[in-house]
SEPALO-843098 format. One record per residue (C-alpha): x, y, z; residue number from 0; residue in one letter. Coordinates in nm, 4 decimals. Example, Ala and Ser with C-alpha at 12.3 -4.5 7.8 and 13.67 -1.06 7.14 Angstrom:
<sites>
{X 1.2300	Y -0.4500	Z 0.7800	num 0	residu A}
{X 1.3670	Y -0.1060	Z 0.7140	num 1	residu S}
</sites>
This chain:
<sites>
{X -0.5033	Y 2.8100	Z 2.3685	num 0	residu X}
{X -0.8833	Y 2.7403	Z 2.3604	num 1	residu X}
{X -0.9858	Y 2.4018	Z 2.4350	num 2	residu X}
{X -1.2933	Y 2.2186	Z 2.2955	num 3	residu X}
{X -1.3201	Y 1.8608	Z 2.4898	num 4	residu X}
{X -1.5656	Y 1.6123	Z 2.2323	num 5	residu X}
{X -1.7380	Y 1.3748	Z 2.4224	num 6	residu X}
{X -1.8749	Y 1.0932	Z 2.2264	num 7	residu X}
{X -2.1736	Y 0.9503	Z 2.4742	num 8	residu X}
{X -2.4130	Y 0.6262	Z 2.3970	num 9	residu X}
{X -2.6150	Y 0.4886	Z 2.6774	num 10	residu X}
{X -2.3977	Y 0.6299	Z 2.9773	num 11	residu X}
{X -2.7084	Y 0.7516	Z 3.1861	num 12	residu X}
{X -2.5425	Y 0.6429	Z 3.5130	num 13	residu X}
{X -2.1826	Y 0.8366	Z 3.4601	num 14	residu X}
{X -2.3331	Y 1.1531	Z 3.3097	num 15	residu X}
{X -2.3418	Y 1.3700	Z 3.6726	num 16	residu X}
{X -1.9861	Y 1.2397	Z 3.7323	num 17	residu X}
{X -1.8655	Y 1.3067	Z 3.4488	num 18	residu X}
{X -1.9836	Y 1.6891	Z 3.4643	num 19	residu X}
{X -1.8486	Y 1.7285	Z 3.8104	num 20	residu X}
{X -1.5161	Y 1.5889	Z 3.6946	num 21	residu X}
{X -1.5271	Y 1.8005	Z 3.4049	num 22	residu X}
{X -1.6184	Y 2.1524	Z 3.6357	num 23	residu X}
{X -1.2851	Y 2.0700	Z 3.8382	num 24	residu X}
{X -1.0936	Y 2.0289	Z 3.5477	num 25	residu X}
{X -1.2449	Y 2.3974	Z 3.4535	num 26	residu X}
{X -1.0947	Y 2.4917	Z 3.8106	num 27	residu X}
{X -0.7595	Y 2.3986	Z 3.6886	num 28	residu X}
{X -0.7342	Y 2.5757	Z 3.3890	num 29	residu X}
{X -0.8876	Y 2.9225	Z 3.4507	num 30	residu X}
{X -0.7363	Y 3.0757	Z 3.2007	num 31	residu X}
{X -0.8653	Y 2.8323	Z 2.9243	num 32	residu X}
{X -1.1675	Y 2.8806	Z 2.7520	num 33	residu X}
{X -1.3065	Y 2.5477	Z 2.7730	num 34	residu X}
{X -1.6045	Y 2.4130	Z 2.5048	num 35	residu X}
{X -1.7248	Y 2.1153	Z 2.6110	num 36	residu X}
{X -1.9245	Y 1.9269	Z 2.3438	num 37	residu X}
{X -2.1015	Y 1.6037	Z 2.4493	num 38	residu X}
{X -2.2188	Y 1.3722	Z 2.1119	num 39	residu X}
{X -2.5351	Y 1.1484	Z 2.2301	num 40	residu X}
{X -2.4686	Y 0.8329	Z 1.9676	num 41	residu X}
{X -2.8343	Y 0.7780	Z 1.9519	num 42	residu X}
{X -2.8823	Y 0.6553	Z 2.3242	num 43	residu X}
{X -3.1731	Y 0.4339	Z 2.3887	num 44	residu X}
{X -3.2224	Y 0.5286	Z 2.7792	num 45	residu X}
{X -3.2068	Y 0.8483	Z 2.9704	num 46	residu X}
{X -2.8315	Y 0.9704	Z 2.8764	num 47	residu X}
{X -2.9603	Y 1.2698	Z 2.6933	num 48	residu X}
{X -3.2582	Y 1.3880	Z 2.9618	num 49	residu X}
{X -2.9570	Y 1.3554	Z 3.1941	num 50	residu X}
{X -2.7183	Y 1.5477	Z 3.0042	num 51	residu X}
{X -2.9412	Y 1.8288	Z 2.9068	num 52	residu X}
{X -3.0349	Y 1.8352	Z 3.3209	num 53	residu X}
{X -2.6906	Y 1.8449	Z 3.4381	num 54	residu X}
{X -2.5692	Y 2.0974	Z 3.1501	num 55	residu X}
{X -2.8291	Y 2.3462	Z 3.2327	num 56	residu X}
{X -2.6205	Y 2.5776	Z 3.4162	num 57	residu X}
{X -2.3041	Y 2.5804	Z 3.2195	num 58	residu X}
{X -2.3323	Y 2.7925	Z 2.8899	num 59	residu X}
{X -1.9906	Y 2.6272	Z 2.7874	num 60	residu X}
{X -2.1545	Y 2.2990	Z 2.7588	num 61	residu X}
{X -2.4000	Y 2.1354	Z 2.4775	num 62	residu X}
{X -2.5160	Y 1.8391	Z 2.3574	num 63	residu X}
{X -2.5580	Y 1.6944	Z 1.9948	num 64	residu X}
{X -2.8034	Y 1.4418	Z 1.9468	num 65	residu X}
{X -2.7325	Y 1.2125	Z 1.6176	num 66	residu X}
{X -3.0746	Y 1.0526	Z 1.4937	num 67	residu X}
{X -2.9516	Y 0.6713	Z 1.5726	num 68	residu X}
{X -2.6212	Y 0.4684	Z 1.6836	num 69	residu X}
{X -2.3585	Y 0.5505	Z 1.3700	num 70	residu X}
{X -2.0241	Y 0.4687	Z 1.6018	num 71	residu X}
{X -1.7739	Y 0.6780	Z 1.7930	num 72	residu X}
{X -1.5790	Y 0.7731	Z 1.4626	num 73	residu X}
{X -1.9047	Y 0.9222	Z 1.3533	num 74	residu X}
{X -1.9863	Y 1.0887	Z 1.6805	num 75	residu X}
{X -1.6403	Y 1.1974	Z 1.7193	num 76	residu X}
{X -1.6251	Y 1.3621	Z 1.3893	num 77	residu X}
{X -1.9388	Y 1.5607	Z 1.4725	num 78	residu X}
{X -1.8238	Y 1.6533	Z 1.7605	num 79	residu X}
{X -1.5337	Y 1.8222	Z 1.5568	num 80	residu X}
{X -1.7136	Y 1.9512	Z 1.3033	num 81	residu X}
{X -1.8803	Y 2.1689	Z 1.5978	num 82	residu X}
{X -1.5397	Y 2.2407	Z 1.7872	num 83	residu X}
{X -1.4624	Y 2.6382	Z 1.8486	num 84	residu X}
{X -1.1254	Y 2.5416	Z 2.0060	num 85	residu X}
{X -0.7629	Y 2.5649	Z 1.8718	num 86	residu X}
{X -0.7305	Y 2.2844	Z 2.0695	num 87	residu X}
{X -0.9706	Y 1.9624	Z 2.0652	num 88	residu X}
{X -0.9278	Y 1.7129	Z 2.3136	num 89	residu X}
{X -1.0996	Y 1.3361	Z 2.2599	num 90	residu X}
{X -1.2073	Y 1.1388	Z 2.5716	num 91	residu X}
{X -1.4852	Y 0.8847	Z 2.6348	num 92	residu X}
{X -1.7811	Y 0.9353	Z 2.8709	num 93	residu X}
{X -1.7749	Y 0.6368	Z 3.0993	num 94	residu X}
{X -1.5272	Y 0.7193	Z 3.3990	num 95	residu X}
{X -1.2286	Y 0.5155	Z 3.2798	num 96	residu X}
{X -1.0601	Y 0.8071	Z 3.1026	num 97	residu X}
{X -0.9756	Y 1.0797	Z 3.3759	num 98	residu X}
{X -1.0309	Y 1.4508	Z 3.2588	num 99	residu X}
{X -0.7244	Y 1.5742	Z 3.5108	num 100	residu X}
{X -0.4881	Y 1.3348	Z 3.2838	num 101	residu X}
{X -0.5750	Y 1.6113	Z 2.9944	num 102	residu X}
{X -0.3498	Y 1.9377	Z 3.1268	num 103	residu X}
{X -0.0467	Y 1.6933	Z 3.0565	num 104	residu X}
{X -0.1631	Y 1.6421	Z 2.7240	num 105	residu X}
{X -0.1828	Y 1.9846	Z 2.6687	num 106	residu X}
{X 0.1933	Y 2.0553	Z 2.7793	num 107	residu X}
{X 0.2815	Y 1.8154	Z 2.5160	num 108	residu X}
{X 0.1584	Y 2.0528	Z 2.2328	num 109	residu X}
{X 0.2656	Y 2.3702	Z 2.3955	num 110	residu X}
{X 0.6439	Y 2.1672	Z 2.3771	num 111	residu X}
{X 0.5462	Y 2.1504	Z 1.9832	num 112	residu X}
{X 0.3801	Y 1.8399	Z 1.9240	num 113	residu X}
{X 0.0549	Y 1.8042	Z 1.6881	num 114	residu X}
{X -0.0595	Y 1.5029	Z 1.8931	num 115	residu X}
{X -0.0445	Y 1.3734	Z 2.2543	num 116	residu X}
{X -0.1661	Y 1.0161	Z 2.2402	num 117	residu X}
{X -0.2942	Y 0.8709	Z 2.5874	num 118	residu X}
{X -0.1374	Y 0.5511	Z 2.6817	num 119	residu X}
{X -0.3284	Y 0.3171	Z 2.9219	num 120	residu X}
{X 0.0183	Y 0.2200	Z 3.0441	num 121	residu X}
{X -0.2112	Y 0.0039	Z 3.3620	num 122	residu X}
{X -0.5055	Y -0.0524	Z 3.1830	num 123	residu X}
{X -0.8255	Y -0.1833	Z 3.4117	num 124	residu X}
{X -1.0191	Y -0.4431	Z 3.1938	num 125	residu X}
{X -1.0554	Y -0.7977	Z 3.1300	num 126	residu X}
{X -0.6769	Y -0.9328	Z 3.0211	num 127	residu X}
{X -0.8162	Y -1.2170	Z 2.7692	num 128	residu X}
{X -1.1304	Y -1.0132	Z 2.6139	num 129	residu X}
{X -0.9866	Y -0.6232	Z 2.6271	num 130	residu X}
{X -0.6284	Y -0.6086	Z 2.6560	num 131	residu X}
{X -0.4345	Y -0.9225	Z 2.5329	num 132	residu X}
{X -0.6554	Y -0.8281	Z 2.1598	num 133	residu X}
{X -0.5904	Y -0.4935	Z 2.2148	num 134	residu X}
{X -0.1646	Y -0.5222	Z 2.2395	num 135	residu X}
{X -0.1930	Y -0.7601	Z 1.9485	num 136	residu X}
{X -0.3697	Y -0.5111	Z 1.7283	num 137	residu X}
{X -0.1446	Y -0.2237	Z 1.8669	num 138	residu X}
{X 0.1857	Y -0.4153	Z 1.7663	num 139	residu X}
{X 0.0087	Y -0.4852	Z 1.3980	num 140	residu X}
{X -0.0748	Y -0.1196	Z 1.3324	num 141	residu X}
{X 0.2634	Y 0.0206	Z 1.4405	num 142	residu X}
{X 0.4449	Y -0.2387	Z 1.2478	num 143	residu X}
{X 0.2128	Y -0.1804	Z 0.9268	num 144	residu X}
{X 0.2216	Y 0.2057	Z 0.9853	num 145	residu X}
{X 0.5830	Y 0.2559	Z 1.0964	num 146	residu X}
{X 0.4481	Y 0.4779	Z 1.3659	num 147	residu X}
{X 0.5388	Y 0.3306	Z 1.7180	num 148	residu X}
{X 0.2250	Y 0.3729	Z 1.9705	num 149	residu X}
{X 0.1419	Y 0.1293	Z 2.2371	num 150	residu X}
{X -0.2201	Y 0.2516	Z 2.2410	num 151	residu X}
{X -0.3922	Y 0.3190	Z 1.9338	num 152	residu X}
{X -0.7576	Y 0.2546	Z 2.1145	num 153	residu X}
{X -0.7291	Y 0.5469	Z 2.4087	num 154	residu X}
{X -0.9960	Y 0.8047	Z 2.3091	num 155	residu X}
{X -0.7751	Y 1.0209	Z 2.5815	num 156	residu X}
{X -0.5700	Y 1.2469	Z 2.2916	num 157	residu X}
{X -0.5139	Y 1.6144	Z 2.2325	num 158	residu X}
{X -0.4805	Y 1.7347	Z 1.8943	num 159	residu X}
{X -0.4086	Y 2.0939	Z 1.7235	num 160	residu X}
{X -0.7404	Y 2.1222	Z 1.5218	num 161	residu X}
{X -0.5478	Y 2.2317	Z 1.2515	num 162	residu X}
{X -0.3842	Y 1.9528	Z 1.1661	num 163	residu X}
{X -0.7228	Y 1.7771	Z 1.1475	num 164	residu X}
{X -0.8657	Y 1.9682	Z 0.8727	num 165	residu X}
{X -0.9489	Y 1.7884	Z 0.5434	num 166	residu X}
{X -0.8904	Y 1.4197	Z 0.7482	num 167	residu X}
{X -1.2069	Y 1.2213	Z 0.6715	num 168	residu X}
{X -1.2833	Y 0.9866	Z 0.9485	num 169	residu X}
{X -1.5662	Y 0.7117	Z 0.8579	num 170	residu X}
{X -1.5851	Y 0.3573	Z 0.9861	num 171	residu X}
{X -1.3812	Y 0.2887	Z 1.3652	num 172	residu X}
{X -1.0741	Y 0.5105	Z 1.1951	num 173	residu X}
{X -1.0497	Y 0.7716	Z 1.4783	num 174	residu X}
{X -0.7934	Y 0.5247	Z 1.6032	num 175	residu X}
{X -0.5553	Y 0.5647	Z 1.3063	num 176	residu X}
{X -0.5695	Y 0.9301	Z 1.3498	num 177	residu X}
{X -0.2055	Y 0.9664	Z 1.4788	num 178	residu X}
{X -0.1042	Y 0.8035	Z 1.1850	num 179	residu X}
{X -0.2526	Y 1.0135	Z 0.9518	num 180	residu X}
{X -0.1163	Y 1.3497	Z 1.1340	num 181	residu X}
{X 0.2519	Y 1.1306	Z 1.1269	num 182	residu X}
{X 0.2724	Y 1.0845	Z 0.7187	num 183	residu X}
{X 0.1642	Y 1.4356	Z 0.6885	num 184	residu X}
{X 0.4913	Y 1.5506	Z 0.9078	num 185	residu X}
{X 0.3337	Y 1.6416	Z 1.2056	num 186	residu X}
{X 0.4888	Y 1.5778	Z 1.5330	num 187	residu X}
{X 0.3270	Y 1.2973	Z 1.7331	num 188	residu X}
{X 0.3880	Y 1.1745	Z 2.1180	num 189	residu X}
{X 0.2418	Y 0.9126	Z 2.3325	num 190	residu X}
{X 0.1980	Y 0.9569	Z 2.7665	num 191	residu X}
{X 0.0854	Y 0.7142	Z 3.0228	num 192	residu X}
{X -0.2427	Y 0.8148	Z 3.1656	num 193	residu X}
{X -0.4496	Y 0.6950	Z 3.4368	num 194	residu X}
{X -0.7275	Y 0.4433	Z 3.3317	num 195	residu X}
{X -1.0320	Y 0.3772	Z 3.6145	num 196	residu X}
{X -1.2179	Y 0.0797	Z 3.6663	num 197	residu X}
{X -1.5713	Y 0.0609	Z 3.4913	num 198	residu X}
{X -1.8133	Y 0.2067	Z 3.7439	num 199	residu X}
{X -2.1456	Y 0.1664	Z 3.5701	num 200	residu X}
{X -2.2735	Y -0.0299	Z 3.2378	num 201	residu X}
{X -2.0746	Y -0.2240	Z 3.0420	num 202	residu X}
{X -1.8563	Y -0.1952	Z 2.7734	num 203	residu X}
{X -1.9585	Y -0.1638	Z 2.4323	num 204	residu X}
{X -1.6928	Y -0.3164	Z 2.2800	num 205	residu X}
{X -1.6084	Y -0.6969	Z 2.2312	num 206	residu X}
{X -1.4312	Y -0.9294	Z 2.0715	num 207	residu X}
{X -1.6435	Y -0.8837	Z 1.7720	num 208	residu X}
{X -1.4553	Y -0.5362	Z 1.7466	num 209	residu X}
{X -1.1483	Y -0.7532	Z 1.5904	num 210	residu X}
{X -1.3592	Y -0.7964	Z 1.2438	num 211	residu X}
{X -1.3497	Y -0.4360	Z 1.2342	num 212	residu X}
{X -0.9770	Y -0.3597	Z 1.3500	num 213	residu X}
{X -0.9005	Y -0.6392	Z 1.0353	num 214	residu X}
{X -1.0984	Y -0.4184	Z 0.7586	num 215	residu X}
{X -0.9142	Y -0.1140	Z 0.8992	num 216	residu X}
{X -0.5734	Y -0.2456	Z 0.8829	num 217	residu X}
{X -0.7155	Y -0.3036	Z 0.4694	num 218	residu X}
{X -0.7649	Y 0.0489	Z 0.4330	num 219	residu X}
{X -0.4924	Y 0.2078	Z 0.6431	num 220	residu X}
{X -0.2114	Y -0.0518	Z 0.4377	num 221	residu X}
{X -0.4010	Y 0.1161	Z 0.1533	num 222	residu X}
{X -0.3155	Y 0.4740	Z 0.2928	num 223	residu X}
{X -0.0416	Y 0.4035	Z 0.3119	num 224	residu X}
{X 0.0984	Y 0.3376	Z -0.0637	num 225	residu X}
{X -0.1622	Y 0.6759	Z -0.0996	num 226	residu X}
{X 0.0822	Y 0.8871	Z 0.1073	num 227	residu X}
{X 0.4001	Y 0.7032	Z -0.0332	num 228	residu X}
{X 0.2803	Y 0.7286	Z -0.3853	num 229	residu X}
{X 0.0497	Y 1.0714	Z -0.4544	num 230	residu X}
</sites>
């Protein structure tokens, strides 16, 4: 299978030339892959995308698209796909925590016939009261509102058959809900613990303000659901 890896990058200057050498050994173990790597600059305001062009220069498998201002990792996300050569597209954020050598597991979930292989940041390194306690309280909402039974909804970390992705319109933070979607539609879905690092640079660009926008999206995706139940 062909793999395209969508990167979705906004103000990461600092974990770019990581990132790339993390991403070159994963390229080491998977030779016979053809590997796409797509990085999505969410309208960065300091050097991520002079970095990324520099440390992309040698690789003809990598590129960059630059979106024209900050639309959201849903929207960068779903550029990313639209751009994706691969049979295979693999999700995974830009700023160390997710680890690329996590994704060859993923991938042995679809070659045993899943559509989906959902990471799970089973030891999760962030701030309990502001990241993770909101985090398992939206996870237990969505599963019990979706009747699909994830523990992590929020890991960018996934592998997906690109496939089963085509006609799914992704707007607003719904990237998340993606599993779902793939789930009413029949397709097979799975969930593995993967490692999750320690910020090294930056800070996170998520809050507790990110709960407003979990609420509206638990609106739409109860909507979706009578949708799917009642065509």
């Amino acid at each position: 299978m062909d793999l395209s890896v969508i990167i979705p990058v906004y103000n990461e200057q600092d974990s770019i030339k990581l990132l790339v050498k993390q991403l070159i050994d994963l390229q080491e173990q998977l030779p016979e892959k053809i590997m796409q790597i797509i990085f999505v600059d969410d309208g960065s305001n300091d050097d991520t995308n002079k970095i990324i062009n520099r440390e992309i220069s040698d690789y003809s498998n990598m590129e960059i698209i630059c979106l024209s201002k900050n639309f959201g990792q849903t929207a960068a996300l779903s550029a990313g796909i639209d751009n994706a050569d691969g049979d295979v597209l693999i999700t995974m954020d830009a700023d160390l925590q997710n680890d690329p050598s996590d994704i060859p597991k993923l991938l042995n979930k679809l070659e045993d016939g899943y559509d989906v292989a959902s990471g799970w940041r089973d030891k999760r390194n962030d701030k309990y009261f502001s990241r993770i306690l909101p985090s398992k309280i939206a996870n237990w909402i969505v599963s019990k509102i979706s009747g699909i039974q994830l523990h992590d909804y929020g890991c960018t970390l996934k592998a997906y058959r690109k496939e089963i992705l085509e006609g799914v319109k992704l707007y607003g933070e719904m990237h998340r809900f993606i599993p779902i979607y793939v789930a009413w539609q029949g397709g097979k879905v799975t969930e593995i613990p993967v490692k999750h690092h320690q910020r090294k640079f930056g800070k996170s660009k998520y809050g507790l303000s990110r709960t407003v926008s979990v609420i509206a999206d638990l609106i739409f995706l109860k909507y979706m659901e009578k949708q799917f139940a009642h065509p």
